[in-house]
C-alpha positions as CSV (number, residue, x, y, z in Angstrom):
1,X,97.9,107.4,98.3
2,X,101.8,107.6,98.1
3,X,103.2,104.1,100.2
4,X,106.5,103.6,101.4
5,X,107.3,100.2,103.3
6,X,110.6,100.6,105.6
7,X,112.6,97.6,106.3
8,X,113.8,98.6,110.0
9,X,116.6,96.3,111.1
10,X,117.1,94.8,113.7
11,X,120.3,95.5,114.6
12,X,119.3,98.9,115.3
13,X,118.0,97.9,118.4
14,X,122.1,97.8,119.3
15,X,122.6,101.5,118.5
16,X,121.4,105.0,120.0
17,X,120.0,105.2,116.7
18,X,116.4,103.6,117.2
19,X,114.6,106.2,119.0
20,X,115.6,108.7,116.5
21,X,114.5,106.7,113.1
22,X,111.1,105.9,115.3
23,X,110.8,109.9,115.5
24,X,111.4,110.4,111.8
25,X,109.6,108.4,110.3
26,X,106.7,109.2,112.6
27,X,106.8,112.9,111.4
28,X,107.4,112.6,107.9
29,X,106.0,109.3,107.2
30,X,102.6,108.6,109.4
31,X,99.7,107.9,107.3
32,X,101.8,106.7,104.3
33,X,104.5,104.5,105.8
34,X,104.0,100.6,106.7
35,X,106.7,99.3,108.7
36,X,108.4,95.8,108.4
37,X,110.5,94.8,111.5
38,X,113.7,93.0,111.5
39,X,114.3,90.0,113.7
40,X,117.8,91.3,114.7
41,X,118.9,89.6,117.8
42,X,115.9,87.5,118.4
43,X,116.5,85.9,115.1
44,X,120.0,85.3,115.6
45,X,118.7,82.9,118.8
46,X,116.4,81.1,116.6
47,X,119.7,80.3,114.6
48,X,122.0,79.6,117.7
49,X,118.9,77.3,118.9
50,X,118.3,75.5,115.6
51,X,122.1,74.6,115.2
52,X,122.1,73.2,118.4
53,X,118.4,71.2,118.8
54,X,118.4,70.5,114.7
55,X,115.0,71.4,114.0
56,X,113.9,72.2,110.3
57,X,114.0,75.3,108.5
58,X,110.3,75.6,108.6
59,X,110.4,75.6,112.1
60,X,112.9,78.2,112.2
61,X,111.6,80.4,109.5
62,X,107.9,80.4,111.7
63,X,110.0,81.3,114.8
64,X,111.5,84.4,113.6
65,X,108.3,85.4,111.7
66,X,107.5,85.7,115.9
67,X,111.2,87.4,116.3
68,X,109.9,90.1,113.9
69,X,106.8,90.6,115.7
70,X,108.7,90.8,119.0
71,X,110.3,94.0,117.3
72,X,107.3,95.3,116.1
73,X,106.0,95.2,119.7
74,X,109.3,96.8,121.2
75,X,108.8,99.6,118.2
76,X,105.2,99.9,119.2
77,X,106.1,99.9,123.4
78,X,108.2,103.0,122.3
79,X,106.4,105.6,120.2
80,X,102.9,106.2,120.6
81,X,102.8,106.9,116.9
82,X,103.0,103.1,115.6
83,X,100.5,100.8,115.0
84,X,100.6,96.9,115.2
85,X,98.8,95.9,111.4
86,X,98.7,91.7,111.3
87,X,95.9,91.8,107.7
88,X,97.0,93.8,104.6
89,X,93.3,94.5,104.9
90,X,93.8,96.5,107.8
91,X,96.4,98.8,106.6
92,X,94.3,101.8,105.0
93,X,92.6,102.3,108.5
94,X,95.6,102.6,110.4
95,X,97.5,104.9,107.8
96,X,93.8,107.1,107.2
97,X,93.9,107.4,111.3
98,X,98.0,109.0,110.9
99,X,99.2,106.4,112.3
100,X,102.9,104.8,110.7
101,X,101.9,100.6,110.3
102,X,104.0,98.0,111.6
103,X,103.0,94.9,109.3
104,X,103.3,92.0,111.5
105,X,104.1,88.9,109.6
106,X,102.2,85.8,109.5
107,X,103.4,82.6,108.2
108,X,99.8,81.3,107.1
109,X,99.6,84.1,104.8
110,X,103.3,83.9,103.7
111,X,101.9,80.3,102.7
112,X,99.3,81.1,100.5
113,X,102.0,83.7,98.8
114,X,104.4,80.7,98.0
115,X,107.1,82.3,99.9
116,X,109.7,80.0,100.5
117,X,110.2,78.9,104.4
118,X,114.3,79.1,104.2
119,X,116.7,80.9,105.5
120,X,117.8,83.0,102.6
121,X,113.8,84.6,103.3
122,X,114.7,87.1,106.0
123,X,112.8,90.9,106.4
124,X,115.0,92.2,103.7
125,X,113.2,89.9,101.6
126,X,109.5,90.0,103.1
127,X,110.2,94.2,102.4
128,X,110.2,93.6,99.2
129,X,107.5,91.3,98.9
130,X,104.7,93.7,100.9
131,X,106.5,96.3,98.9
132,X,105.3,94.5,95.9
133,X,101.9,93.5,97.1
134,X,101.1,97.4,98.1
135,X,102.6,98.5,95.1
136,X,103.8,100.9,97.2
137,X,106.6,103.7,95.5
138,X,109.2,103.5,98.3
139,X,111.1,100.7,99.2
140,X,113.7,102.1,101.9
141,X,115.4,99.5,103.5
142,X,117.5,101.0,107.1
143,X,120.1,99.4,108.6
144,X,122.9,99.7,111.0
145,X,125.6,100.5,108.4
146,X,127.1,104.0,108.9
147,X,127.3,105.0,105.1
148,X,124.3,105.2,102.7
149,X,124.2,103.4,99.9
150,X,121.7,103.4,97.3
151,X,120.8,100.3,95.0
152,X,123.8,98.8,92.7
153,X,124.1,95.7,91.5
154,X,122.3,93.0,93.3
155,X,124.9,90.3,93.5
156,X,127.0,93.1,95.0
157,X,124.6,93.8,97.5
158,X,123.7,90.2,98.3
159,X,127.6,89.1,97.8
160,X,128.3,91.9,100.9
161,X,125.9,90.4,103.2
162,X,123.5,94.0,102.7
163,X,120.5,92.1,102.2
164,X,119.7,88.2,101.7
165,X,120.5,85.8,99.2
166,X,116.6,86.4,98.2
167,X,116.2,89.6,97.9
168,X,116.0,90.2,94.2
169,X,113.8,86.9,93.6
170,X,110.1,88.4,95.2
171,X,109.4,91.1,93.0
172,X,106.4,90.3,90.4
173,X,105.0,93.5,88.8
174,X,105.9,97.3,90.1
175,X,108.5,99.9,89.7
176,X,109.8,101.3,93.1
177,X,112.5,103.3,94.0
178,X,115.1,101.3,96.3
179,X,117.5,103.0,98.8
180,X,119.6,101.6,101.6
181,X,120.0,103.9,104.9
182,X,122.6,103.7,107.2
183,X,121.6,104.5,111.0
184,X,122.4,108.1,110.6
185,X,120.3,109.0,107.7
186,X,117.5,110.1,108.6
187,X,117.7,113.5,106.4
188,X,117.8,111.3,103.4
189,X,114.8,109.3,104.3
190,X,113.2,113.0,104.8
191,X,114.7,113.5,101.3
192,X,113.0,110.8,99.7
193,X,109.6,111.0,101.1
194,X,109.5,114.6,100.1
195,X,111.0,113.7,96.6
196,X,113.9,115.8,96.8
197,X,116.2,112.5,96.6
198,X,117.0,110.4,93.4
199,X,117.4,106.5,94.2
200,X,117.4,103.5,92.1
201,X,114.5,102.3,90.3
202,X,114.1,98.2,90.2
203,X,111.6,96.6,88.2
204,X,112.1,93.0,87.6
């Protein structure tokens, strides 16, 4: 089977933008497509609430692990086509049923993966790592930019604040095509997961 894992971003949650990538990505992406939610605004309050108690970064990173799941509830409370996926085990079920997964992170498992419990380890980051796990063939990462861009360097991408200082530093083993939506392409997504669109290819 053909995976794709979609970063969805947080901040889309601020546009008109959400309800229409939730639609898309149901009808050209269910039963191939797993989901990783942003923590968006609930992440920035972990943040705003660490600066001001001063608890540690472990701390912080496990609360917006739960930010991202908040999200993936929200995404779930909105189309009927989602489904909440907390194993990696679980995910061929949910896909085989049509469904589009949303992988809800879980720091015990993040653990066992050595993935580091910082801040520079956001979604964009834990993308790429499922990506890699699944070796799935899609990485498309969506966020609320207006323009698409597709992968260039990665210190140009991590040096604009596109994704996290970490990005580049989870990938292990697979080839995958990379892209980077804005909130108004959906017909590229469509593109992609038809084929009919040429992105960048990363292997480490």
């Amino acid at each position: 089977m053909t995976l794709q894992v979609v970063k969805l971003g947080g901040s889309l949650a601020r546009t008109l933008s959400l309800p229409l990538w939730l639609d898309t990505i149901a009808q050209y992406g269910n039963g191939s497509t797993i989901v990783v939610p942003g923590g968006g605004e609930l992440a920035d309050q972990v943040r705003a609430m660490q600066q001001r108690l001063g608890f540690g970064d472990r701390t912080a990173h496990h609360m917006s692990l739960l930010a991202m799941q908040q999200y993936g509830l929200a995404i779930k409370g909105l189309h009927s086509g989602y489904e909440l996926v907390y194993t990696i085990d679980s995910l061929p079920q949910v896909l085989k049923d049509g469904r589009v997964a949303v992988w809800m992170p879980d720091i015990i498992v993040l653990d066992r993966a050595g993935i580091p419990a910082i801040w520079d380890v956001t979604s964009d980051s834990l993308s790429v790592w499922l990506a890699d796990e699944l070796s799935a063939k899609h990485l498309v990462i969506v966020k609320s930019l207006l323009c698409t861009r597709t992968m260039s360097q990665p210190e140009h991408l991590i040096s604009n604040n596109v994704v996290d200082k970490a990005f580049f530093k989870l990938v292990r083993r697979p080839k995958f095509s990379l892209s980077i939506l804005g909130r108004d392409d959906q017909l590229r997504f469509k593109n992609i997961i038809e084929g009919n669109a040429k992105d960048a290819e990363y292997s480490k």
